[in-house]
N, C-alpha and C positions, 0 to 999 in steps of 0.2 A: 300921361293921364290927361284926357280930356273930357269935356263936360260941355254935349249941346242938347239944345231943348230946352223948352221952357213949358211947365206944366201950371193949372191951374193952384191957387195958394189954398187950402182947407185952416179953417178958423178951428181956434182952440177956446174951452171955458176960460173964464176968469180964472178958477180954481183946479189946477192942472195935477197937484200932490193928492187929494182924498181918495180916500179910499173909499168908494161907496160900491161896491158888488151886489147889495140889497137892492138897490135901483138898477140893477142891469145883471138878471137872469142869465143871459147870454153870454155874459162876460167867465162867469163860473164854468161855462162850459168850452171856455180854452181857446176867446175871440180877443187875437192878437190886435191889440188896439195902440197905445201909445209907442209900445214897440217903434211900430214906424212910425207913428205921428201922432199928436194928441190932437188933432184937429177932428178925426170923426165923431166924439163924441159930442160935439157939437151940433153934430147934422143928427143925433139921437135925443140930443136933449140931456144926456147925463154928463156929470161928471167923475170917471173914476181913475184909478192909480191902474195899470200896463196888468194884462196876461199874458201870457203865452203858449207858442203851438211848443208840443213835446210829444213823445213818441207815443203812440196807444197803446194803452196798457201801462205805460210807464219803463216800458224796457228801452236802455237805450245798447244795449250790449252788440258787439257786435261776432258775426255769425261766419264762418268758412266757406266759401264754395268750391267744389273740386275744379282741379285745374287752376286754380288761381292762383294770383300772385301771394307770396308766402308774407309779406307784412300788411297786406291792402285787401286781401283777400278777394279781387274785383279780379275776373275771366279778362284775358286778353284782351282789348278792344283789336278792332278790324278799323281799320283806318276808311273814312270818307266811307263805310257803309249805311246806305240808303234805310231807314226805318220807316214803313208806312208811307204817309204823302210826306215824310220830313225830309229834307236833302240830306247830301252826305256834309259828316264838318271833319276836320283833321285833327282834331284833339284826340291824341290816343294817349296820353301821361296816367301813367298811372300813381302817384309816388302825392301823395296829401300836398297842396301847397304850405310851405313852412317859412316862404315871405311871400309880400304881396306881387300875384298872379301879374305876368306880362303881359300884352296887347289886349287889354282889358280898356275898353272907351265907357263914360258914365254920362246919363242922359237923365234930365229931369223927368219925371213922370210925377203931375199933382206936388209938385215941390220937394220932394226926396229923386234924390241923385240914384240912377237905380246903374247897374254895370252889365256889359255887353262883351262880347268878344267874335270876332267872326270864325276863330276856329273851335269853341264852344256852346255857341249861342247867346240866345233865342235866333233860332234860324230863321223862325217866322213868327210875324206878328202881323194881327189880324186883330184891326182895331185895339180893345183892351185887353187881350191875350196875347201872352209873349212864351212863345214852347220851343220841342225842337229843342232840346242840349245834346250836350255828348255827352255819353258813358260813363264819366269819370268824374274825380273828384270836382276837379273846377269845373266840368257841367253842372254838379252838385251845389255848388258856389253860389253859382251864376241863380240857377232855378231858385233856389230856397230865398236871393236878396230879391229876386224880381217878383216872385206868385206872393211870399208875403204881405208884400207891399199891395200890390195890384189888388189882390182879393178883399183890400180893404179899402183900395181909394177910387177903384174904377167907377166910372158910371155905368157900366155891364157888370157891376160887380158879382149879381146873380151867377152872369154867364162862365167867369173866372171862377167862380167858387165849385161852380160843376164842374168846369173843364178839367180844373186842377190841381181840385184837393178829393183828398180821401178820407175816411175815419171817421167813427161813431159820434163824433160832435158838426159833422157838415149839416146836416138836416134840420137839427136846432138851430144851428147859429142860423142858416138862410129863414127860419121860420119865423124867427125870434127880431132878426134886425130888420126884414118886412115888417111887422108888427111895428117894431121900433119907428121907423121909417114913416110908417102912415102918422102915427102921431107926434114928431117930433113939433118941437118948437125953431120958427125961425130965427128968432127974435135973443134965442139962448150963442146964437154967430158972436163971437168977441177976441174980435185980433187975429191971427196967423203965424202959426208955429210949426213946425216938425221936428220930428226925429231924423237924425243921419248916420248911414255905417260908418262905424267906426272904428273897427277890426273884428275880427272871427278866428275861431277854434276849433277844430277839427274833434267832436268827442269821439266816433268812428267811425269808418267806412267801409262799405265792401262792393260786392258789384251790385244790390240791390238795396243796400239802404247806406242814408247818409245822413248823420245827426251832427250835427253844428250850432255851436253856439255863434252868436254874432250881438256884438257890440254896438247899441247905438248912441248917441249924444247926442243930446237937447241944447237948444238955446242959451237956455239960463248956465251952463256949463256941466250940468250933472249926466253922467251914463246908468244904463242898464244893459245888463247880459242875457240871453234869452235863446234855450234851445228849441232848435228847430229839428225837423224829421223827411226826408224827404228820402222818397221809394219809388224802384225804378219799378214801372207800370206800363203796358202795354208799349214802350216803345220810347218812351220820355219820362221824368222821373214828376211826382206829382208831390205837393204838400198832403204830410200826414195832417188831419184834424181830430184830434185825440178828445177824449168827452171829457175829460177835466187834467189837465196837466198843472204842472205848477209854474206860481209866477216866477217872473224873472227878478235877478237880483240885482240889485243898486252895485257898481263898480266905481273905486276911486283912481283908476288907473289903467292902462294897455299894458301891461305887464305879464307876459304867458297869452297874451292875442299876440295874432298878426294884427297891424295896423293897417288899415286900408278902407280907402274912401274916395268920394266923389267932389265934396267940399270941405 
């Protein structure tokens, strides 16, 4: 495991535990926030307690495809096949990682440790978008710990939010944290904090969606669990943004995660 890059440090409230969803519209509509770091709400002016992305609709079940593999339900991958402008990558496993994924390198992006691998991606990256996985489950992995993040800490965060989410809550959240944005307070900046992975769970997968929970831990020593949804889309697998999914849950322990992380 290695860890290079160093990204800018994002400021956290004084008051990191409330819950205030009344002051932040947006958040109700499923704006995965402390999840990866409690520092945005800073750069909005509010302070609230973590949502999160989950599947739209609410369904996380997972669905059969013909021809596919009979426990993963995910069609053969084709090894190093070219998608669009993305290169080819050699991830072809089909089988849920059930410990922590091998030649996996983790790289600071804004102060969370985010994971890479060159035979599953991001193949490419282009400024603050990181796309380009493979097929499979640890493309799945990989996509759902880096677009999370990204789509919340970039300074193109607009352009990430388009590129590579989907779901009946994308349009609010970009309209809303604009909004947020013009009138934030500068003055509301106090300290520097994140969230970091800290293991993940596989709730299902197939060759077109993949729903995972992922693990993070805070500073002060506490975690949160939080499903994510991620759908394979024109060629690359994209974040679901669902219009109200449910929060994540406070966790005392990695027990039933895989463990795995950057720091």
């Amino acid at each position: 495991m290695r860890i290079t890059g160093m990204g800018r440090d994002m400021a956290e409230p004084g008051n990191r535990g409330g819950n205030d969803d009344s002051r932040s519209p947006w958040l109700r509509n499923g704006f995965v926030l402390a999840v990866a770091f409690i520092g945005f709400v800073a750069v909005i002016g509010v302070a609230v307690l973590v949502s999160s992305d989950a599947p739209e609709g609410g369904s996380t079940a997972a669905s059969s495809t013909p021809g596919a593999d009979a426990r993963t339900g995910q069609p053969p991958p084709s090894a190093a096949a070219h998608r669009g402008d993305c290169p080819g990558l050699d991830d072809t496993g089909r089988k849920v990682p059930a410990a922590p994924p091998e030649g996996v390198d983790w790289k600071l992006f804004h102060s969370v440790a985010l994971p890479s691998s060159k035979a599953a991606g991001p193949a490419v990256v282009e400024k603050d978008v990181a796309r380009c996985y493979a097929h499979t489950p640890l493309g799945a992995l990989l996509a759902t710990s880096q677009i999370s993040v990204r789509y919340l800490a970039a300074d193109d965060w607009q352009g990430v939010t388009r590129a590579q989410t989907v779901g009946e809550g994308r349009e609010p959240y970009l309209k809303a944290r604009a909004a947020s944005e013009r009138t934030a307070d500068p003055e509301a900046l106090d300290g520097a904090a994140q969230g970091q992975i800290a293991g993940f769970d596989f709730v299902s997968y197939t060759g077109s969606t993949a729903v995972i929970r992922t693990v993070w831990r805070f500073q002060d020593g506490r975690m949160q669990a939080a499903s994510t949804t991620v759908l394979w889309r024109d060629g690359d697998w994209k974040l679901e943004y669902p219009a109200d999914p449910p929060a994540p849950a406070p966790v005392d322990s990695l027990a039933g995660y895989v463990e795995w992380g950057g720091v």
